[in-house]
N, C-alpha and C positions, 0 to 999 in steps of 0.2 A: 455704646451698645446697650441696646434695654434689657439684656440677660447675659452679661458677663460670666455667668457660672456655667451658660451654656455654647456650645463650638459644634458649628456643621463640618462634620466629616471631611477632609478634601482626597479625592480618590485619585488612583494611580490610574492616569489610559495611555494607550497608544495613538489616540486619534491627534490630530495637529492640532497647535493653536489655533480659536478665533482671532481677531484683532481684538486687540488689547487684553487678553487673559496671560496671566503671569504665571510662572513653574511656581509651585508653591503656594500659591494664594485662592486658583482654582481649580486645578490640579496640577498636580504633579504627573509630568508629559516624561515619556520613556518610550524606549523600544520596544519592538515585538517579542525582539529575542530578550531584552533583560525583564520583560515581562514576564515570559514564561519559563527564565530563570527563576523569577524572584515567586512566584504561584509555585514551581515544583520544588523550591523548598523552603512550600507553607508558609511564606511570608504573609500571606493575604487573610485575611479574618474570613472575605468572602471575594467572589470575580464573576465577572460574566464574561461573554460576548455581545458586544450592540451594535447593531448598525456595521458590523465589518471591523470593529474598536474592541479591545478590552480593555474590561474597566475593574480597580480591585481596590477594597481596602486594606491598608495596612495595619498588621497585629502592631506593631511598634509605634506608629501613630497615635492610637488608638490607645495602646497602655501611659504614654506620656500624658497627652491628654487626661487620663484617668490621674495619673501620679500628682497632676497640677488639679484637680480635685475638678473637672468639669465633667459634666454631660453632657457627652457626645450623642447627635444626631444625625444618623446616617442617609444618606441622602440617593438609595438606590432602588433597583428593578427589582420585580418579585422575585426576581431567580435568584438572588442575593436574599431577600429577606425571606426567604425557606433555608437557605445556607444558616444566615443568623439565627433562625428559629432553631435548626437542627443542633449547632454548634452549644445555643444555651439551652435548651431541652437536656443535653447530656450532661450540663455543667448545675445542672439545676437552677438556673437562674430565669427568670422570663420578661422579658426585653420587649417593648409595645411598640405596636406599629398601624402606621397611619398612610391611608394609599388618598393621595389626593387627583380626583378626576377633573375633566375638562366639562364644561356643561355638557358638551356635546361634541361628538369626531368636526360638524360642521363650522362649532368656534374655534376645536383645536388648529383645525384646517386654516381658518382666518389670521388666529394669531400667527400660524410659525408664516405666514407666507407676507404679512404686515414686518416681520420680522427681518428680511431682505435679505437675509445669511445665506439661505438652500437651493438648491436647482428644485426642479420640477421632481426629476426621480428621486432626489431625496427627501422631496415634501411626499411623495406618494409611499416611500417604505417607511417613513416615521408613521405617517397613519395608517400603515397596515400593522406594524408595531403596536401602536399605541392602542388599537382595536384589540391586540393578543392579551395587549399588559389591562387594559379596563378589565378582559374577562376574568382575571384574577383579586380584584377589588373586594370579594367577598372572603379571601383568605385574613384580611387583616382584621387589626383589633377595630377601626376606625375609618369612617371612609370623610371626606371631606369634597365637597364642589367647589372648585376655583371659579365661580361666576365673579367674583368681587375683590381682588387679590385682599385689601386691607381686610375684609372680613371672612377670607379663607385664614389668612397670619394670624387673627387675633381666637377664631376658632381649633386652631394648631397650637398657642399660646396656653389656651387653656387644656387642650386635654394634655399639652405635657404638665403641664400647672397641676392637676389633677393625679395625674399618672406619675410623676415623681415630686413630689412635697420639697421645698428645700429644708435641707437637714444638717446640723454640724457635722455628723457622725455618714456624709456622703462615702 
């Protein structure tokens, strides 16, 4: 791994596996009902709903991770990162966030449908989605254009490189 100090978040949903995604490694797959168990008692840092799916991080995840001294990178929707903002706003902490766009609704369009996973109507609610979530690009600290995956990552690279220094005293 080129940043072992660092660990992307893996989120709780209820949507089904793809082919070959594992409990655990891309998310951790659960019920509806022990979803909204585990959300109504505050288990989740933050949740949404997508696409018909909840999706949540876990506080206990998240403190582990912390305990093994990494920095975690959250890997959610804007509805979530106003949940985070609000959660560390009170904590007095402030946690940086980076919304990374598609060049365009018309490359997003290209990739998920080269991607061969989605029907037609679920290629057409992801871009009406994803058209809701760009409008909110201007809330974060950061915006990045995915035209170039390698030079989107090494641009992501650095503002965390920037934005969190490594330090002993993490």
């Amino acid at each position: 791994a080129r940043h072992p100090e660092w660990v992307l978040s893996i989120s709780t949903t209820t949507r089904a596996p793809r082919p070959g995604e594992q409990h655990g490694r891309e998310y951790f797959f659960t019920t509806a009902a022990d979803f909204i168990a585990q959300r109504d008692a505050g288990e989740f840092l933050e949740w949404a709903e997508v696409h018909g799916n909840f999706y949540g991080t876990s506080k206990a995840w998240i403190q582990a991770q912390r305990a093994a001294n990494r920095s975690v990178i959250l890997e959610i929707d804007w509805q979530g990162a106003q949940q985070i903002r609000q959660v560390y706003r009170q904590s007095g902490q402030a946690p940086r966030s980076v919304f990374i766009l598609p060049p365009s609704l018309a490359e997003l369009e290209s990739r998920l449908r080269a991607r061969r996973q989605d029907s037609e109507a679920v290629i057409q609610r992801r871009l009406a989605a994803a058209a809701d979530e760009m409008s909110h690009a201007q809330e974060f600290d950061y915006v990045i254009i995915n035209q170039d995956f390698s030079v989107a990552l090494q641009e992501l690279e650095q503002f965390v490189q920037r934005s969190w220094p490594v330090s002993a005293s993490r």
